[in-house]
N, CA, C and O atoms as a GROMACS GRO file, in nm:
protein
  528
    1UNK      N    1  -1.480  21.366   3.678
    1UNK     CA    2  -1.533  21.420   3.802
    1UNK      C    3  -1.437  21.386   3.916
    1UNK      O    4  -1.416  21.278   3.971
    2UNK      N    5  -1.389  21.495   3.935
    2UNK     CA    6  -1.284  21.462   4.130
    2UNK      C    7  -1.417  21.455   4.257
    2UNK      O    8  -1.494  21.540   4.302
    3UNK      N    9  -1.399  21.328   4.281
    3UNK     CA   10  -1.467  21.369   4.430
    3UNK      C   11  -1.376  21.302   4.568
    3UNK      O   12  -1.279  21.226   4.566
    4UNK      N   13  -1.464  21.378   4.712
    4UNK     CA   14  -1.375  21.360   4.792
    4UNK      C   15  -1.468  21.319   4.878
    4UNK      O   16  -1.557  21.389   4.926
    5UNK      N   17  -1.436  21.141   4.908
    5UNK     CA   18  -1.520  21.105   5.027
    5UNK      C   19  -1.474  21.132   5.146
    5UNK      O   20  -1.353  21.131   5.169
    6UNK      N   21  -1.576  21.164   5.249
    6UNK     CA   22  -1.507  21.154   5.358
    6UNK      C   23  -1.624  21.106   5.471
    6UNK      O   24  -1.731  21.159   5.502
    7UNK      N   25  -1.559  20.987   5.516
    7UNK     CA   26  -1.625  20.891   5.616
    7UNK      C   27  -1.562  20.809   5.702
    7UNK      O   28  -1.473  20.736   5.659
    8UNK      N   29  -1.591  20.807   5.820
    8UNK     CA   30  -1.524  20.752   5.944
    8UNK      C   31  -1.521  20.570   5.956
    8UNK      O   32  -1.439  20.504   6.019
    9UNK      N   33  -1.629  20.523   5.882
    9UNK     CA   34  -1.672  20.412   5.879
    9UNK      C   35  -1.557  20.344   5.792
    9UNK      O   36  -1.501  20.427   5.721
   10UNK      N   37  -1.502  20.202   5.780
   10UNK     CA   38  -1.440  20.179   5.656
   10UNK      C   39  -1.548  20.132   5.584
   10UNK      O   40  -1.554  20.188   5.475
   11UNK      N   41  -1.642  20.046   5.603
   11UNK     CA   42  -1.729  19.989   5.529
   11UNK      C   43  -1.764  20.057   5.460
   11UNK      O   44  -1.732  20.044   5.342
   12UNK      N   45  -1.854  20.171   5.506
   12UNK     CA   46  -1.937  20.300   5.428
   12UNK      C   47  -1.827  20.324   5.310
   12UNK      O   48  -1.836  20.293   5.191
   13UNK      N   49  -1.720  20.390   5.380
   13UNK     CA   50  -1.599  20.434   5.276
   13UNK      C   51  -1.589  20.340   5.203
   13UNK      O   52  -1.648  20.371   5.100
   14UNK      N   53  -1.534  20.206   5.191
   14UNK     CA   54  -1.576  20.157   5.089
   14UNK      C   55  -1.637  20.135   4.969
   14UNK      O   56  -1.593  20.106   4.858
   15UNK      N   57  -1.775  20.161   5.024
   15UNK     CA   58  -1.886  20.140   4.944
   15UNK      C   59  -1.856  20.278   4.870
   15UNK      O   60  -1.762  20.283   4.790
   16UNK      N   61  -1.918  20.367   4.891
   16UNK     CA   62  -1.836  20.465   4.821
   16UNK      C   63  -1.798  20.512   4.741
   16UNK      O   64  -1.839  20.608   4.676
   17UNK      N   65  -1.662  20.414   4.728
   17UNK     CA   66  -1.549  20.441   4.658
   17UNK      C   67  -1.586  20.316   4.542
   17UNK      O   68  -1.562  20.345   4.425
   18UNK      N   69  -1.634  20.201   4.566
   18UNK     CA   70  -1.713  20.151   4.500
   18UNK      C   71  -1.780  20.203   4.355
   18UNK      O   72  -1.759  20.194   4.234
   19UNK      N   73  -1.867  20.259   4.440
   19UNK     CA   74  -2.003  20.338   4.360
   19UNK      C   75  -1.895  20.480   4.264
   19UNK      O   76  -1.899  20.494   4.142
   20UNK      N   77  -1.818  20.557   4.350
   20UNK     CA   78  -1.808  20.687   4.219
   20UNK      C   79  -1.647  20.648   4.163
   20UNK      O   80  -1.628  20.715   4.061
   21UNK      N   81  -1.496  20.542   4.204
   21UNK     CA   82  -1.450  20.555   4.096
   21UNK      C   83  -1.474  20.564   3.954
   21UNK      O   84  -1.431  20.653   3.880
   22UNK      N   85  -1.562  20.444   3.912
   22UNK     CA   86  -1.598  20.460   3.821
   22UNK      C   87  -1.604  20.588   3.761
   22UNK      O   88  -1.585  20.607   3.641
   23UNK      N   89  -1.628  20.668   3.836
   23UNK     CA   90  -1.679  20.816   3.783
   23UNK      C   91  -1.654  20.934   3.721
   23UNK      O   92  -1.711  21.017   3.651
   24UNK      N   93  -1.461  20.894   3.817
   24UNK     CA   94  -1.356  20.981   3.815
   24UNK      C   95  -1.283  20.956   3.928
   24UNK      O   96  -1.324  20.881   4.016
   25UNK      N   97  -1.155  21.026   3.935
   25UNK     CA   98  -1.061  21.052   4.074
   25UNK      C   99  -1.170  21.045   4.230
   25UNK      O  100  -1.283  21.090   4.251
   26UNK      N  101  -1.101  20.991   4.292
   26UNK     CA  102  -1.199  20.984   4.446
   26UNK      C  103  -1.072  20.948   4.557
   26UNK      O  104  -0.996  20.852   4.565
   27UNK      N  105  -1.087  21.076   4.640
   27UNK     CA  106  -1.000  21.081   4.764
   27UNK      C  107  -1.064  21.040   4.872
   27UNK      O  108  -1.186  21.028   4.864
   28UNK      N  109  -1.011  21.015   4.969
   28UNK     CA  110  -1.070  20.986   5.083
   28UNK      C  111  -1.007  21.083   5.196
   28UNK      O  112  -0.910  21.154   5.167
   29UNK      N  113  -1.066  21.083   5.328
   29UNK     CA  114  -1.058  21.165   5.396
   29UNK      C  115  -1.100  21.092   5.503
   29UNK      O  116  -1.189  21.016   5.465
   30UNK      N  117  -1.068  21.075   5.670
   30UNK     CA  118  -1.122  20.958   5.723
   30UNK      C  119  -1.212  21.090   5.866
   30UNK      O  120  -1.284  21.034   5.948
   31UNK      N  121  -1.202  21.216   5.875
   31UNK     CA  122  -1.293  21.282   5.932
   31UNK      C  123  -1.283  21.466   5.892
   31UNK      O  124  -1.197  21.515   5.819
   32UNK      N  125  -1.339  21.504   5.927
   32UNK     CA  126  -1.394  21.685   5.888
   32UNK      C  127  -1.245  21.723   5.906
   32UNK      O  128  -1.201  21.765   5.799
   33UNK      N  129  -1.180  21.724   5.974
   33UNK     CA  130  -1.013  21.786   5.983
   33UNK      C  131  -0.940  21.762   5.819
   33UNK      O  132  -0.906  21.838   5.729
   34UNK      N  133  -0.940  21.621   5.837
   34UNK     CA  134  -0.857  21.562   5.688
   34UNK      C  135  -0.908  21.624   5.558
   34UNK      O  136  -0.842  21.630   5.454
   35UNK      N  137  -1.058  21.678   5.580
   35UNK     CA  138  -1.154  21.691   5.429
   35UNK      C  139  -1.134  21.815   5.413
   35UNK      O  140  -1.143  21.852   5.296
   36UNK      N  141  -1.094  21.943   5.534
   36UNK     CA  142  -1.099  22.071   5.487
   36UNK      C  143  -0.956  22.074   5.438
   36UNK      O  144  -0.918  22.156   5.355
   37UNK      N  145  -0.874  21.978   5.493
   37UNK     CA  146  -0.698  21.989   5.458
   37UNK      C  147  -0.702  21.947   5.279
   37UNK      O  148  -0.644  22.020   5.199
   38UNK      N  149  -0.769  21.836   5.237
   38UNK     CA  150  -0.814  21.817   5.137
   38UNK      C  151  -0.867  21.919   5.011
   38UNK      O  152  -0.824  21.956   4.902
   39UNK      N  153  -0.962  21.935   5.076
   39UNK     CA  154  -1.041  22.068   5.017
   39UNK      C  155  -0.939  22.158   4.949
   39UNK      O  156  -0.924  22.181   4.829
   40UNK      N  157  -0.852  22.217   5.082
   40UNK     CA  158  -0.764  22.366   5.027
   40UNK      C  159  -0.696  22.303   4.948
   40UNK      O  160  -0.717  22.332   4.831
   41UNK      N  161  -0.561  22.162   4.981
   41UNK     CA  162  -0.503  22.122   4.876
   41UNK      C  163  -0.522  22.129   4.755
   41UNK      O  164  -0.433  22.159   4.676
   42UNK      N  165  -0.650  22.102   4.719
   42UNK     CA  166  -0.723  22.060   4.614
   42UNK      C  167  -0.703  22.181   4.485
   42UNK      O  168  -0.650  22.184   4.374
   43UNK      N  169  -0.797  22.296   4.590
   43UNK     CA  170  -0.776  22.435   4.537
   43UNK      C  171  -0.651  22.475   4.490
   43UNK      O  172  -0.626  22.535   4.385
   44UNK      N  173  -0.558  22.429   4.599
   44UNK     CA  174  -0.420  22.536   4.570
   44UNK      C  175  -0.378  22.478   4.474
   44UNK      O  176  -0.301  22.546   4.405
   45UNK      N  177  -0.406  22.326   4.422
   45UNK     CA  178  -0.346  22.253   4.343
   45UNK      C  179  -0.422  22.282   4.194
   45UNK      O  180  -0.407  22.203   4.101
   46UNK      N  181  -0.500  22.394   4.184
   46UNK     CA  182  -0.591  22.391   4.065
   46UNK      C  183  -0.688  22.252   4.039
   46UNK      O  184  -0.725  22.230   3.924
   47UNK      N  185  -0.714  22.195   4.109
   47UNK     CA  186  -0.790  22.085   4.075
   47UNK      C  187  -0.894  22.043   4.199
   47UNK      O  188  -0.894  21.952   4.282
   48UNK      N  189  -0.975  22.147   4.172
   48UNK     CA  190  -1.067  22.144   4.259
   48UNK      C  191  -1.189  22.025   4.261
   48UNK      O  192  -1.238  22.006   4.149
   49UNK      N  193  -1.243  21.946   4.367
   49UNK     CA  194  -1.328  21.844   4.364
   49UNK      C  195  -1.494  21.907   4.304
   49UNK      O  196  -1.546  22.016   4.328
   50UNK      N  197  -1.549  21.780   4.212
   50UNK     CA  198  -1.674  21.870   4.206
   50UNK      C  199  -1.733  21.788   4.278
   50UNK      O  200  -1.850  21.825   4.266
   51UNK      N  201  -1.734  21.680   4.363
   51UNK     CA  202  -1.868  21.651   4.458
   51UNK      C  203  -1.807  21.586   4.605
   51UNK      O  204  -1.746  21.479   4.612
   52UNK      N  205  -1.834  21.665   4.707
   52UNK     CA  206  -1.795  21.598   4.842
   52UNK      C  207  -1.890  21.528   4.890
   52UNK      O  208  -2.003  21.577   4.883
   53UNK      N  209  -1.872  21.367   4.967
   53UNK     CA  210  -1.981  21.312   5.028
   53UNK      C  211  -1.957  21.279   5.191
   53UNK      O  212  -1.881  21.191   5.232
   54UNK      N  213  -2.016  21.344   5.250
   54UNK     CA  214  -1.964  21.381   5.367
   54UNK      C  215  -2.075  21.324   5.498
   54UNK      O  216  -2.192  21.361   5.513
   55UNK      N  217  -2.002  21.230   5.578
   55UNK     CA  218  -2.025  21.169   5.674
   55UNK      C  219  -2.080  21.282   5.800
   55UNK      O  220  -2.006  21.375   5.832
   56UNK      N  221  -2.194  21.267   5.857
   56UNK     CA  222  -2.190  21.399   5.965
   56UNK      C  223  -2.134  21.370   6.113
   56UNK      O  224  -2.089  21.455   6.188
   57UNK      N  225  -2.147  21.234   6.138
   57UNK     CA  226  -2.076  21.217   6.258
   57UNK      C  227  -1.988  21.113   6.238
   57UNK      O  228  -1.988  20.994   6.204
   58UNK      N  229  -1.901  21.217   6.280
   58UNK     CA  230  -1.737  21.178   6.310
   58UNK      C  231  -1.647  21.244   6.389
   58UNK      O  232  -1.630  21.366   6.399
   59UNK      N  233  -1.581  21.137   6.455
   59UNK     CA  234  -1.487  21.182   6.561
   59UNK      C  235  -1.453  21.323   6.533
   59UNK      O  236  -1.516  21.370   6.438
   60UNK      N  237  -1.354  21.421   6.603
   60UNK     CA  238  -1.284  21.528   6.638
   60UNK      C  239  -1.346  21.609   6.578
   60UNK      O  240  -1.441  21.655   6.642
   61UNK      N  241  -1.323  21.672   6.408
   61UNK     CA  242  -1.438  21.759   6.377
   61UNK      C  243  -1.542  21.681   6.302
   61UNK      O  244  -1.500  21.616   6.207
   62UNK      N  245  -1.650  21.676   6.323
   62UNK     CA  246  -1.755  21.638   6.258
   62UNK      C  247  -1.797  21.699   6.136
   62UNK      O  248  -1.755  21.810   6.104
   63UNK      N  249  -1.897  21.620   6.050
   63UNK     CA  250  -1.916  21.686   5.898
   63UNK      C  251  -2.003  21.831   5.885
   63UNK      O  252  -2.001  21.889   5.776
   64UNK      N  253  -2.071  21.881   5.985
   64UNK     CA  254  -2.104  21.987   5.974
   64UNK      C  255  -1.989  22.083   6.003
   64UNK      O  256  -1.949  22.156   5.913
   65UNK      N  257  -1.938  22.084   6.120
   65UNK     CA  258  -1.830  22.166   6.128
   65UNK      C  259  -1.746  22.181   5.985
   65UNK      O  260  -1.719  22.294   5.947
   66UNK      N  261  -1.715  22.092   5.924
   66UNK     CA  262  -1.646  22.088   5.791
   66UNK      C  263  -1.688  22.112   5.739
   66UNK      O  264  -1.609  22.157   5.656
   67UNK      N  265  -1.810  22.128   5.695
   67UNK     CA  266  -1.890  22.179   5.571
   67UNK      C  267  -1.870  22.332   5.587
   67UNK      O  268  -1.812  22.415   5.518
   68UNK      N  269  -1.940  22.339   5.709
   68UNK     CA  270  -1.927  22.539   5.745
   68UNK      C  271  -1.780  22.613   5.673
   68UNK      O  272  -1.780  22.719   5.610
   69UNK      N  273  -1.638  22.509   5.706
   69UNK     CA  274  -1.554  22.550   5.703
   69UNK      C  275  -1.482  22.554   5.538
   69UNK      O  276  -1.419  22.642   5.478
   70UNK      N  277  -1.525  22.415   5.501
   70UNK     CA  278  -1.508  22.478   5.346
   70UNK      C  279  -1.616  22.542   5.250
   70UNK      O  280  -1.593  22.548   5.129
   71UNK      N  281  -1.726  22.588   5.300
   71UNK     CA  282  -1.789  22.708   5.239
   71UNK      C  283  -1.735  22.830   5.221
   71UNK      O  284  -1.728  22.900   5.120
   72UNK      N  285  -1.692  22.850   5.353
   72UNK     CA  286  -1.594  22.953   5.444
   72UNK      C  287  -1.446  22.993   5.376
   72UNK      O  288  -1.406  23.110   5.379
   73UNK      N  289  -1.366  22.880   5.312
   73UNK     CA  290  -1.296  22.869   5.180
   73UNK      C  291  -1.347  22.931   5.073
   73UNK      O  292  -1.301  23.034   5.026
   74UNK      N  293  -1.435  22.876   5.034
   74UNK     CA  294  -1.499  22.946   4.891
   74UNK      C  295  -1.518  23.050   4.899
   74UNK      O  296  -1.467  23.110   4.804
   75UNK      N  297  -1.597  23.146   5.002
   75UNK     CA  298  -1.634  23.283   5.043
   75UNK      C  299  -1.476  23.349   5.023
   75UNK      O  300  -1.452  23.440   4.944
   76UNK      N  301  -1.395  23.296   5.094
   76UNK     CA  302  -1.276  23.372   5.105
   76UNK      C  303  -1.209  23.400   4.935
   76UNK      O  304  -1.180  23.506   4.878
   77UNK      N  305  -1.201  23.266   4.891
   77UNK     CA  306  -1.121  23.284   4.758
   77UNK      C  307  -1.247  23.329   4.645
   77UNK      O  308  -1.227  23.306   4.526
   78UNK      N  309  -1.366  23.389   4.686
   78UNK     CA  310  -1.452  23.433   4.545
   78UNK      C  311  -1.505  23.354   4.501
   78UNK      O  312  -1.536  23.372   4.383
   79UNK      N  313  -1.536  23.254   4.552
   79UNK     CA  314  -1.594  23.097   4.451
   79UNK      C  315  -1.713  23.199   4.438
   79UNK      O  316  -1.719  23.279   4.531
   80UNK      N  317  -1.779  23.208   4.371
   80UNK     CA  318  -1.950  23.220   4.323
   80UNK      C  319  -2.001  23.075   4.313
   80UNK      O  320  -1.945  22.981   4.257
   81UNK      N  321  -2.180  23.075   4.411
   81UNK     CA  322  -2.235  23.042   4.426
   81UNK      C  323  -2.280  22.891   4.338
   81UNK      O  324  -2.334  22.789   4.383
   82UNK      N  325  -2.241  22.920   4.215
   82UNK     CA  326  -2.299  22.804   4.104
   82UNK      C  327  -2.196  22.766   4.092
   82UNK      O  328  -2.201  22.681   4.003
   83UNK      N  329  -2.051  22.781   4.144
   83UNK     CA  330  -1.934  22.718   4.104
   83UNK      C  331  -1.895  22.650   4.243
   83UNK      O  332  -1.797  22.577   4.264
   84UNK      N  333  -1.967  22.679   4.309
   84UNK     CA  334  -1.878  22.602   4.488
   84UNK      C  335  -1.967  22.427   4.452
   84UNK      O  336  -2.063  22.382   4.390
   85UNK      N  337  -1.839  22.378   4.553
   85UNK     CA  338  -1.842  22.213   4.522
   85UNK      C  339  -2.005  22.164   4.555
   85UNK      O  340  -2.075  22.219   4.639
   86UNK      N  341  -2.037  22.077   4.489
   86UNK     CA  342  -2.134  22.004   4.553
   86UNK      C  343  -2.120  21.868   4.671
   86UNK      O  344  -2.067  21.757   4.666
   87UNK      N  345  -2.194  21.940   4.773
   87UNK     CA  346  -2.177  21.838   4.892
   87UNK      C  347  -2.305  21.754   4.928
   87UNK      O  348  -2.414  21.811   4.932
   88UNK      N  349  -2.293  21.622   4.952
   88UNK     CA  350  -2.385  21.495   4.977
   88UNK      C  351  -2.334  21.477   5.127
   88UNK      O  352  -2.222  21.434   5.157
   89UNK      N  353  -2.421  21.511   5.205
   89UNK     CA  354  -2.416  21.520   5.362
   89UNK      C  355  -2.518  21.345   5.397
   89UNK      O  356  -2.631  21.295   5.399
   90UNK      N  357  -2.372  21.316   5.416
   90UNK     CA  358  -2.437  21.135   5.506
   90UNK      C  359  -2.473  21.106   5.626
   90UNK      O  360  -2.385  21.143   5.704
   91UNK      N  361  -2.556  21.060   5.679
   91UNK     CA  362  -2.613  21.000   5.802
   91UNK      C  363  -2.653  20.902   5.843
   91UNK      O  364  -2.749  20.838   5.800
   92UNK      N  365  -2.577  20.876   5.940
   92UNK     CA  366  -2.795  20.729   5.977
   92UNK      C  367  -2.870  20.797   6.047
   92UNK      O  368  -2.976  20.741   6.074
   93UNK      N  369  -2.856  20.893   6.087
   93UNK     CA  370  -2.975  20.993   6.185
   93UNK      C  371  -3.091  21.056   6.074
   93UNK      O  372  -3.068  21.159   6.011
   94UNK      N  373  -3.170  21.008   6.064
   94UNK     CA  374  -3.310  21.123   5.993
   94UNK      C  375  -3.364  21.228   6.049
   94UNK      O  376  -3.486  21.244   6.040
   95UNK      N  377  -3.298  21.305   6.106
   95UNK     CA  378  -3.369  21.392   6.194
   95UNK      C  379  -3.406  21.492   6.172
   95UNK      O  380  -3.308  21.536   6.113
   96UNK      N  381  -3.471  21.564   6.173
   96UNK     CA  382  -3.470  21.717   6.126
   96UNK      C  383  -3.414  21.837   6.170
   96UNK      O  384  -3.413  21.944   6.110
   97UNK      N  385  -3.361  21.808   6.289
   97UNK     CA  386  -3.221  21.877   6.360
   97UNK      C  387  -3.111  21.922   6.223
   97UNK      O  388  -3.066  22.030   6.185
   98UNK      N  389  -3.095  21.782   6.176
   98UNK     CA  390  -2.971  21.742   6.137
   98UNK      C  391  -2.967  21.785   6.012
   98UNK      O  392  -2.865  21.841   5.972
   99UNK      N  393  -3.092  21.765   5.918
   99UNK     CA  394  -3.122  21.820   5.833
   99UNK      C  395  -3.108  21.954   5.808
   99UNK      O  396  -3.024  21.990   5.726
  100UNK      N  397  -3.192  22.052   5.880
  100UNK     CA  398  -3.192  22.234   5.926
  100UNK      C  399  -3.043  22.243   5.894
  100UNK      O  400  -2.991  22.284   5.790
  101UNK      N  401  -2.991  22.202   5.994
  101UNK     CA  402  -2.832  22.224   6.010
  101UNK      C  403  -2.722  22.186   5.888
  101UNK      O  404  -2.612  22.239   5.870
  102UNK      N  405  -2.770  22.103   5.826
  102UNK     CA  406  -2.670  22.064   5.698
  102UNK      C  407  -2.750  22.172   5.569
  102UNK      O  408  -2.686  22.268   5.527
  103UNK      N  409  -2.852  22.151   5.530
  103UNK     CA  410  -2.880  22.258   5.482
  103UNK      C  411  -2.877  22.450   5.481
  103UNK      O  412  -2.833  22.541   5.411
  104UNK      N  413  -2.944  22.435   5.590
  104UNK     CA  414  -2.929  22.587   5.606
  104UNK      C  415  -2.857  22.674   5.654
  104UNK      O  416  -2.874  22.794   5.637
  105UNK      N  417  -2.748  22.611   5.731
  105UNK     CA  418  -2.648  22.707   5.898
  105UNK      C  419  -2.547  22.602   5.814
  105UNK      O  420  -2.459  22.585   5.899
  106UNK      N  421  -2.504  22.516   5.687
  106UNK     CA  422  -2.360  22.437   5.645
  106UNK      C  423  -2.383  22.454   5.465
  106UNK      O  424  -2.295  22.407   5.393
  107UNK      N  425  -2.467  22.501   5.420
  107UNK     CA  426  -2.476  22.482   5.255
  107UNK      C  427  -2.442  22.347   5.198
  107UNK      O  428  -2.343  22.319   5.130
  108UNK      N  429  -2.560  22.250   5.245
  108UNK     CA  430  -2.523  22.115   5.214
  108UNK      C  431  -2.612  22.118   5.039
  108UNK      O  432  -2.714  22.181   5.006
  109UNK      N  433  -2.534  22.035   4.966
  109UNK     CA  434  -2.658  22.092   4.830
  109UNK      C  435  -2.753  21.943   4.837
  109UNK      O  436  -2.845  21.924   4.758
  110UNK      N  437  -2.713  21.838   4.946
  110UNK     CA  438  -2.826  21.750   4.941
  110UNK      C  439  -2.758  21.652   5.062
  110UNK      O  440  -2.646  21.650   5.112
  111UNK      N  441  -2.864  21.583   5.080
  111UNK     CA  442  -2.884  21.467   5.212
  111UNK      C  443  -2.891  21.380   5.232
  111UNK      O  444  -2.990  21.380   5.307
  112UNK      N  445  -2.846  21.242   5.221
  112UNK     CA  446  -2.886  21.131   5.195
  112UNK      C  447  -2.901  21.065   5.325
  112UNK      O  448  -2.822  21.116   5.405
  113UNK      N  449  -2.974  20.969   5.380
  113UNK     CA  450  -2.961  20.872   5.496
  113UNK      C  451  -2.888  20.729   5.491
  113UNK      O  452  -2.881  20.678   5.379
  114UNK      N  453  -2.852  20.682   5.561
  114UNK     CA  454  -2.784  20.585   5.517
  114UNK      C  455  -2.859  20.458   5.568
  114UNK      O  456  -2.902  20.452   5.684
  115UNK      N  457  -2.873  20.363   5.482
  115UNK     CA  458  -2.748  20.272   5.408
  115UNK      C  459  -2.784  20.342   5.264
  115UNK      O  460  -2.897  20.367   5.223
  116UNK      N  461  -2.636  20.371   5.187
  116UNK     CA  462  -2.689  20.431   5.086
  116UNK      C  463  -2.690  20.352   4.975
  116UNK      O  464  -2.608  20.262   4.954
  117UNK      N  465  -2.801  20.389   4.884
  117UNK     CA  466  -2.782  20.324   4.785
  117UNK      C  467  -2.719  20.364   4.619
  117UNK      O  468  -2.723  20.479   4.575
  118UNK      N  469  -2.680  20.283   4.567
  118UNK     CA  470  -2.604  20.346   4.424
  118UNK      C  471  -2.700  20.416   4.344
  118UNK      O  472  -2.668  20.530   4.313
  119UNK      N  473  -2.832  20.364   4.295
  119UNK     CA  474  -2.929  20.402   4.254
  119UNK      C  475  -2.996  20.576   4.327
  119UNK      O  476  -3.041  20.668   4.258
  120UNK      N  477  -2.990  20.575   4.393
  120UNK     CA  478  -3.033  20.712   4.486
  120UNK      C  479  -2.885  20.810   4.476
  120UNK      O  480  -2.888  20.923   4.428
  121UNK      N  481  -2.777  20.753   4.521
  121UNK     CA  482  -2.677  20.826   4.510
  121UNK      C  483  -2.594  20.878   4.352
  121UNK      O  484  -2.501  20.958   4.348
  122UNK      N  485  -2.653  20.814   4.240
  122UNK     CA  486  -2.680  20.822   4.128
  122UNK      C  487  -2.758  20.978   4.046
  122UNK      O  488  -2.729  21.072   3.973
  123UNK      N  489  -2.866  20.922   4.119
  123UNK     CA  490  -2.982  20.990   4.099
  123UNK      C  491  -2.954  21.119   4.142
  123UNK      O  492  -2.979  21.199   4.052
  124UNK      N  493  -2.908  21.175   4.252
  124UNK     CA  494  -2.837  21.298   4.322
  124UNK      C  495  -2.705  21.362   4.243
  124UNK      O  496  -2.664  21.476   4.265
  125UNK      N  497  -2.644  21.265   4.144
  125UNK     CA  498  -2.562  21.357   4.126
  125UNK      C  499  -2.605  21.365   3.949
  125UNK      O  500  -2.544  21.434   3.868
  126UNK      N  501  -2.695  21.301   3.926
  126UNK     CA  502  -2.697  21.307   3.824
  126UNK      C  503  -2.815  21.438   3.813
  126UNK      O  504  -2.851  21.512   3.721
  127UNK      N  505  -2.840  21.429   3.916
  127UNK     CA  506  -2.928  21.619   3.966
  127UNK      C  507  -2.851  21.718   3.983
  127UNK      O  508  -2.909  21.827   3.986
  128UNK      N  509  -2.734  21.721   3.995
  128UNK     CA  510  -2.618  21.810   4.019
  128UNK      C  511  -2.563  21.848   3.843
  128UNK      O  512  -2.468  21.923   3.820
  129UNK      N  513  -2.630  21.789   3.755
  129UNK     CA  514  -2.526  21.761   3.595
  129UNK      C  515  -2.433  21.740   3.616
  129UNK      O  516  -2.353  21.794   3.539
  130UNK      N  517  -2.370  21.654   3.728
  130UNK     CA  518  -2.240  21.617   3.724
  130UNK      C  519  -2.199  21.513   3.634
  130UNK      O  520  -2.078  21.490   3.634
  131UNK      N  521  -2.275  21.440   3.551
  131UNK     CA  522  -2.312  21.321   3.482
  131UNK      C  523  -2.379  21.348   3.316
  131UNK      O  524  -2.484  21.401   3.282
  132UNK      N  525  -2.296  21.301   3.256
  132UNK     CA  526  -2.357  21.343   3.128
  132UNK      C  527  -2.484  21.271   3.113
  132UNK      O  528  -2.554  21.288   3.014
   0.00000   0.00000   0.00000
């Protein structure tokens, strides 16, 4: 499994990277600018990520803006629907603002609040079949 964290925090990032080497390959990305530069790399390089975990506030572009924008990727190059990456949209905000917006107006495929845990963040991707 390639995944691509991307979080402003080092701690968070950390943790993280922690929890999914194990898993497979894991990039980092330190805000929404670095993750869509990521993203295309990724693509052009044939080795596309299957799970992004994505911080929503962060400096310059933030994680919604980035999300919009590599959906916006996939649309362009033909990804179909069951093949575009799976994204884990992070927060400490619970809000339902924030929620609406990562879901519905960013194609987030799930939400977590933070502090996160391995067990929950587990559990999410192992809902994705990213996990045998």
């Amino acid at each position: 499994m390639r995944t691509l964290i991307v979080e402003d925090d080092f701690i968070a990032r950390r943790l993280l990277k922690e929890i999914l080497t194990p898993l497979g390959d894991c990039d980092v990305a330190i805000n929404g600018r670095e993750a869509v530069q990521a993203f295309r790399m990724a693509l052009d390089d044939k080795k596309p990520y299957d799970l992004i975990t994505m911080d929503i506030m962060m400096p310059g572009m933030d994680g919604q803006e980035a999300l919009k924008l590599i959906r916006e990727i996939e649309k362009e190059r033909s990804i179909p629907p069951s093949s575009e990456v799976k994204v884990i949209m992070t927060t400490a905000l619970d809000d339902p603002k924030n929620v609406v917006e990562a879901y519905y107006h960013g194609g987030a495929t799930s939400y977590i609040v933070k502090p996160i845990s391995k067990g929950k963040l587990m559990n999410e991707i192992r809902g994705f079949g990213l996990l045998a």
